[in-house]
C-alpha positions as CSV (number, residue, x, y, z in Angstrom):
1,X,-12.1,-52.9,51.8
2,X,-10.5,-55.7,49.6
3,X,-6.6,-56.4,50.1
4,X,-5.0,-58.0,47.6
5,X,-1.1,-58.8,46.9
6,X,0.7,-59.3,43.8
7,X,3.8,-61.0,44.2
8,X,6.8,-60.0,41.8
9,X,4.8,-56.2,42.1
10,X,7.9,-54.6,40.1
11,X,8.0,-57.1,37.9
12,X,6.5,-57.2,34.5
13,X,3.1,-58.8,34.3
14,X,3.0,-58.1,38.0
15,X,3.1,-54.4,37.4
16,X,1.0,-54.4,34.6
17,X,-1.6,-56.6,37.0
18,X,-1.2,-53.8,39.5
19,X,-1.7,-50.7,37.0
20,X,-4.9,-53.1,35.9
21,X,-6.8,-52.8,38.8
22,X,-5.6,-49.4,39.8
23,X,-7.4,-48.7,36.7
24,X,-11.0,-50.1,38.7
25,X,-9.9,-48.0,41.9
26,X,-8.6,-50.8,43.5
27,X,-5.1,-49.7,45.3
28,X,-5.5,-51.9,48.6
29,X,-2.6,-54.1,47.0
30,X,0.3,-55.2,49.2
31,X,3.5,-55.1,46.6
32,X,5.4,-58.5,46.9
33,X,8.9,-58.7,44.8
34,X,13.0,-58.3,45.6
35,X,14.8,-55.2,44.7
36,X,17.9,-56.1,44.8
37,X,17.9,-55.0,41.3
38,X,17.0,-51.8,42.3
39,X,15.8,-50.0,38.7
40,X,12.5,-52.4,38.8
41,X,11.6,-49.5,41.3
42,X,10.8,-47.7,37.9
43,X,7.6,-50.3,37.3
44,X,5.9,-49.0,40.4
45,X,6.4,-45.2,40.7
46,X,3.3,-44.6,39.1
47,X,1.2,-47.6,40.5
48,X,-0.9,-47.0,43.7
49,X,0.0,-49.1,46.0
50,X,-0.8,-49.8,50.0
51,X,2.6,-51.1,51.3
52,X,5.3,-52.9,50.1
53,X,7.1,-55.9,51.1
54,X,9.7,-58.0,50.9
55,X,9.5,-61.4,49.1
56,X,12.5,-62.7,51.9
57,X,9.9,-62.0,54.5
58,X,6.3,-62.1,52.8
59,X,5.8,-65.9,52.7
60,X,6.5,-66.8,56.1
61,X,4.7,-63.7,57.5
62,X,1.6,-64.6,55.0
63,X,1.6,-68.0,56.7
64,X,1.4,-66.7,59.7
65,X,-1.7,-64.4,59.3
66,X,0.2,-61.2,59.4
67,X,-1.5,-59.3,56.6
68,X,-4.8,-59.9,57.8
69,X,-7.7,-61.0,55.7
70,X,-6.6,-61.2,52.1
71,X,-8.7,-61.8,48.8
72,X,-6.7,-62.8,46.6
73,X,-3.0,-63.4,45.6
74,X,-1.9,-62.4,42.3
75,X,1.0,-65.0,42.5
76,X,3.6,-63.8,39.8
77,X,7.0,-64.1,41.8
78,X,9.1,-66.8,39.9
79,X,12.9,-67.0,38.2
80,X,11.6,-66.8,34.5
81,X,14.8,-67.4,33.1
82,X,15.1,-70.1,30.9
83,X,19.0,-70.5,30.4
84,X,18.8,-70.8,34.3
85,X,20.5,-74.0,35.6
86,X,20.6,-73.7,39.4
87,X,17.9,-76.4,39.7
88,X,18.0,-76.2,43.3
89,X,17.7,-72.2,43.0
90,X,14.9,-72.6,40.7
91,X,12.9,-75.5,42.4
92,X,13.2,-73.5,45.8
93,X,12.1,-70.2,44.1
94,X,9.5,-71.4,41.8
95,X,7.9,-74.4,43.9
96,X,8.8,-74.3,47.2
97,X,7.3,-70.8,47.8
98,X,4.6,-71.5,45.3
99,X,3.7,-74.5,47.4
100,X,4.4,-72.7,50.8
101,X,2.4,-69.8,49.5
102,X,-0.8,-72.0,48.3
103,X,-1.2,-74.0,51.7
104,X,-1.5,-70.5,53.5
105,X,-4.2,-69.2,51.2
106,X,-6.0,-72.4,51.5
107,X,-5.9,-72.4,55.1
108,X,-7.2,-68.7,55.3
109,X,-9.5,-68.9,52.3
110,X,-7.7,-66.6,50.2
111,X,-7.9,-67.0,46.3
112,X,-4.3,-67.9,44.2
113,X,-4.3,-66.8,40.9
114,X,-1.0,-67.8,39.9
115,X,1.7,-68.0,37.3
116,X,2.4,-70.8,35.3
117,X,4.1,-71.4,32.0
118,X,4.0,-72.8,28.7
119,X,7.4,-73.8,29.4
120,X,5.5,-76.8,30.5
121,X,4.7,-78.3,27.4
122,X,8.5,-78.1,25.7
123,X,8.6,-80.5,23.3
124,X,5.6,-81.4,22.8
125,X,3.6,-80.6,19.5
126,X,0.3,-80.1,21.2
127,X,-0.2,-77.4,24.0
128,X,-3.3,-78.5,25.5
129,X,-3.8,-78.6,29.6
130,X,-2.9,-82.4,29.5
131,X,-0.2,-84.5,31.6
132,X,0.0,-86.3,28.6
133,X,1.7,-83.3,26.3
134,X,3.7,-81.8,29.2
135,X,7.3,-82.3,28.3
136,X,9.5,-79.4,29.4
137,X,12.6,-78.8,28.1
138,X,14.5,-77.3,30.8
139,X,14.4,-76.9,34.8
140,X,12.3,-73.7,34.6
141,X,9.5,-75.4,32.6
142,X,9.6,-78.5,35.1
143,X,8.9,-76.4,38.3
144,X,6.4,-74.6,37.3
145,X,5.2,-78.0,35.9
146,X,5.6,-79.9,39.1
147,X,3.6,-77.2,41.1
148,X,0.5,-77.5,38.7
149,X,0.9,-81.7,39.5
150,X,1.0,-81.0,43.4
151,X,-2.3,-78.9,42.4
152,X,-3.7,-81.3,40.5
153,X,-2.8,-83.9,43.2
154,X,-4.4,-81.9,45.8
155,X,-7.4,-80.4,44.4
156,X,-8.6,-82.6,41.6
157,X,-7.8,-82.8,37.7
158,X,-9.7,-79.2,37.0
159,X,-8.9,-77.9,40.4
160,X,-12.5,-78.1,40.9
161,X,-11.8,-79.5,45.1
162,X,-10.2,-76.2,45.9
163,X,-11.9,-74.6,49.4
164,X,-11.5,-71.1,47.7
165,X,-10.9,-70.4,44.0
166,X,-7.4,-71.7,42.4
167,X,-6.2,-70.7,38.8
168,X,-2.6,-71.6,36.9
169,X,-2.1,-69.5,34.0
170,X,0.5,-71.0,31.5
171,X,1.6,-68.1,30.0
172,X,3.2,-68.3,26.3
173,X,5.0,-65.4,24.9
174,X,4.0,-62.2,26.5
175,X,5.3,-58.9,25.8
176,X,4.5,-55.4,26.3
177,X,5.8,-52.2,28.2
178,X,7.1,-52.5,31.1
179,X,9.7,-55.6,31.1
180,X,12.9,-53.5,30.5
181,X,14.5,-55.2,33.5
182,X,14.3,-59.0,32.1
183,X,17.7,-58.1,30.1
184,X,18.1,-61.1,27.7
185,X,14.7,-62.6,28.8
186,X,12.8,-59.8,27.7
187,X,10.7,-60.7,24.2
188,X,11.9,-60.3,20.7
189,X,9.7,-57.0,20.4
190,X,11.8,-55.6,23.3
191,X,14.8,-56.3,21.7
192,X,14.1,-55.5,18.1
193,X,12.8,-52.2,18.9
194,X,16.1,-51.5,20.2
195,X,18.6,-53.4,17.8
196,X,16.5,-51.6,14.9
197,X,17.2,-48.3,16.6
198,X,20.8,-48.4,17.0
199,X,21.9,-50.5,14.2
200,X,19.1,-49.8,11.3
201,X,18.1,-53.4,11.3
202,X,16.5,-56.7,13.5
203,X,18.2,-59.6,14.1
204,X,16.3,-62.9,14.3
205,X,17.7,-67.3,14.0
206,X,18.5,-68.6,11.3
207,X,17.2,-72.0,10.2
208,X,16.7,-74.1,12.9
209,X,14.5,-77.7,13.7
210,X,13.2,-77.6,10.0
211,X,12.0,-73.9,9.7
212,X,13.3,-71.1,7.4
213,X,15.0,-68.6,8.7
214,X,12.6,-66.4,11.4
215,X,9.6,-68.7,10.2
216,X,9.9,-70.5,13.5
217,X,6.2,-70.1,15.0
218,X,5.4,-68.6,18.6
219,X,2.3,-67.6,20.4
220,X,2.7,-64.3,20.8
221,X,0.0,-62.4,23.4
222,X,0.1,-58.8,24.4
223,X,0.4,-58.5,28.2
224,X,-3.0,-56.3,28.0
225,X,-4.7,-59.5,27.1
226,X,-2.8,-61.4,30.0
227,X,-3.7,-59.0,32.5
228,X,-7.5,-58.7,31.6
229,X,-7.5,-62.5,31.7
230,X,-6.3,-62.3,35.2
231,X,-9.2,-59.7,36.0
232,X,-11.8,-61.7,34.0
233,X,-11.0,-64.9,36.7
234,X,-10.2,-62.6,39.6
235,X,-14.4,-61.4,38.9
236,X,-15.3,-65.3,38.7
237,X,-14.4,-66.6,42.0
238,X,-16.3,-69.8,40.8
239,X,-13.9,-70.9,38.1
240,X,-10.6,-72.6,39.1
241,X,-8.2,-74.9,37.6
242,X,-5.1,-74.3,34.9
243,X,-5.6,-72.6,31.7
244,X,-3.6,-71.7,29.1
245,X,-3.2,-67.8,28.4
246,X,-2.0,-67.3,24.8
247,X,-3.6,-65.7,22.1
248,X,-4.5,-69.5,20.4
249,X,-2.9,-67.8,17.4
250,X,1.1,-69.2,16.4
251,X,2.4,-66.3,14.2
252,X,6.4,-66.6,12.8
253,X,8.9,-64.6,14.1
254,X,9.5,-63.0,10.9
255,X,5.9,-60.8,11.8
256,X,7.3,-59.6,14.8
257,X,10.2,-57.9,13.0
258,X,7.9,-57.0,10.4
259,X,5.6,-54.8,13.0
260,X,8.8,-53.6,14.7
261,X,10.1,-52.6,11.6
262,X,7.1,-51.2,10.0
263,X,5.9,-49.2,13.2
264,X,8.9,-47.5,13.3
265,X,9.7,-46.6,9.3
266,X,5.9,-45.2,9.6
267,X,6.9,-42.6,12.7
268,X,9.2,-41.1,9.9
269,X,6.7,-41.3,7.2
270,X,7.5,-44.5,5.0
271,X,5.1,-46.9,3.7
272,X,4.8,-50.2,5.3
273,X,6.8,-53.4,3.6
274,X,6.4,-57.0,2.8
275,X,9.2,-59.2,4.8
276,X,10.8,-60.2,1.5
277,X,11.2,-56.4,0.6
278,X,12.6,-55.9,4.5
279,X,14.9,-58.7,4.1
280,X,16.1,-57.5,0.6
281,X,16.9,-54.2,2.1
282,X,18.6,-55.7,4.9
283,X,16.8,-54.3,7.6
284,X,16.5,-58.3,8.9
285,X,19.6,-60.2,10.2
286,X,19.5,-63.6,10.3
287,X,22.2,-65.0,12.6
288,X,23.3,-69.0,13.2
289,X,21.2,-70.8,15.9
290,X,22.7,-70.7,19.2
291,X,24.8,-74.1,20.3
292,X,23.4,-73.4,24.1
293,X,19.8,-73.7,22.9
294,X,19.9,-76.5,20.7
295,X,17.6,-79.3,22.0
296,X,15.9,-76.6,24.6
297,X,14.2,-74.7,22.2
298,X,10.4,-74.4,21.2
299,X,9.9,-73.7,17.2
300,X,6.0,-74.3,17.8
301,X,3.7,-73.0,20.3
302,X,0.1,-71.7,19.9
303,X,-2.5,-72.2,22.9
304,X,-5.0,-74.4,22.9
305,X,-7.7,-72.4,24.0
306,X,-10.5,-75.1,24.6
307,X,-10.0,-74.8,28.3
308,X,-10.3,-71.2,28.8
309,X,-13.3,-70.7,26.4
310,X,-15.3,-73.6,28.3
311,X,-14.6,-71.6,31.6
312,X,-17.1,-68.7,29.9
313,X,-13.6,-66.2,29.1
314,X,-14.4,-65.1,26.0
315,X,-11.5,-62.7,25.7
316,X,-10.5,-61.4,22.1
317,X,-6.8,-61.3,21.9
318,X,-4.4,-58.8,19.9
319,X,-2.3,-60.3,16.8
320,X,1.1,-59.8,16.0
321,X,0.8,-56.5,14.1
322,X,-1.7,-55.1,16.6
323,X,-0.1,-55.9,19.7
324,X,3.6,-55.5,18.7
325,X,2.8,-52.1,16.9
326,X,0.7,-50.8,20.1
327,X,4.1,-51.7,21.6
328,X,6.8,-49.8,20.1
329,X,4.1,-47.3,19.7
330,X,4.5,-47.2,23.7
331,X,8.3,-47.8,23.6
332,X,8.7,-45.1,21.5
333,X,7.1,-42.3,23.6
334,X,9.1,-43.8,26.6
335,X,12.4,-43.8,25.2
């Protein structure tokens, strides 16, 4: 029977990957992740599982041929938080175990699908898998970009010299249930659902970097669409390299708040509204710019999708309204 392991199990596209292939019958899956925050317990009550493990002892026993013959690694284990600035915390956690981890499937011909990041890009104005538009903004985006150098370094510009299969997934904006735990690094859905719910209203930045207020522009992709992008690769064993994993669509803030807002006036019956109509009835807050993000902050993403399409993936992704409605949809039955 296949085993598999997902690192960072209880975490939020982790789970999600999990609860993915439970949903082909696959439940051979070692669980990888830290508990030490004990409530992401609540992302795998209901995934099946076939043991679980420690992320403090995982790597080293993986190394050492402990688990046996694995498939694949669903590597999502990583500090995702971007205000972050233990650099030696976050180059240890995010490439050192990355890199440990990859010479260990290598050696035992096991298959690394692993997490990357937009972050990677930062201030660049073109987000296209290219050393030449990677510019990240802060430590978080530069070790996940200095493990897809060592990659490139080791196995080739497209990965292409890997033994077994190899794929980096820059990841833009993802949202969708099950990322409760991420506190202030949870997406704007996740937080607007809730602000809208206890105050009557959303709260987005003001102008900022020569954008109107909430008309700075994201790439916004429902973690459904990450996690069958992960399946799609995990059945091509033949394609490697890095690829970004957004929906090649950059939508404004301002539409978030719109589907937030309109999803939830529709549970009670209301009509849906135009933004200028939300923001004249102040259901919209727009609130200064932060000082601690100035100079670290993307106003423009959007996936160049070039890469991914080439590699056969032909995935249709979820817009704004879709996505983010399907979401509080969700949020609100599991209130």
């Amino acid at each position: 029977m296949t085993r598999l392991v997902v690192t960072g199990a209880a975490g939020f596209i982790g789970s999600n990957i999990i609860a993915g292939l439970n949903a082909r019958g696959i439940d051979n899956i070692i669980a990888v992740d830290d508990l030490r925050d004990g409530d992401k317990f609540r992302n795998l009550v209901t995934r099946r599982i076939a043991d679980y493990v420690d992320a403090a002892d995982f790597y080293r026993d993986f190394a050492a041929g402990h688990y046996g013959q694995v498939e694949a690694v669903f590597h999502e284990g990583a500090c995702s938080d971007t205000m972050e600035h233990d650099g030696q915390y976050m180059m240890r956690n995010n490439y050192g175990l990355s890199l440990q981890l990859f010479e260990a499937a290598q050696a035992q011909g096991t298959r690394l699908l692993y997490a990357s990041s937009a972050a990677t890009y930062g201030g660049s104005d073109t987000f296209r898998e290219d050393p030449a538009f990677e510019l990240p903004l802060n430590v978080y985006g530069y070790s996940k970009l200095l493990f897809d150098q060592v990659m490139r370094r080791e196995l080739g510009a497209q990965l292409q010299q890997a033994k077994t299969q190899v794929v980096g997934f820059r990841y833009f904006n993802v949202y969708g249930p099950h990322e409760q735990h991420k506190g202030r690094m949870a997406s704007v859905a996740y937080h607007q659902f809730h602000q809208f719910k206890t105050e009557g209203r959303v709260k987005l930045f003001g102008e900022y970097g020569g954008y109107a207020p909430g008309a700075q522009m994201r790439d916004f992709v429902f973690v459904d669409d990450v996690v069958d992008v992960n399946l799609w690769f995990f059945d091509h064993p033949e394609q490697s390299g890095i690829f970004n994993l957004g929906s090649g669509r950059a939508q404004p803030f301002n539409d978030v708040a719109c589907a937030v807002v309109n999803t939830l006036r529709a549970q009670d019956g209301h009509v849906p509204l135009p933004l200028e109509t939300i923001v004249s009835m102040d259901l919209i807050a727009y609130i200064p710019f932060p000082d601690a993000l100035r100079g670290k902050y993307q106003c423009y993403t959007q996936a160049d999708l070039g890469a991914l399409r080439a590699s056969g993936c032909d995935h249709a992704f979820a817009d704004v309204a879709s996505g983010v409605g399907q979401y509080v949809q969700w949020m609100s039955a599991n209130a």
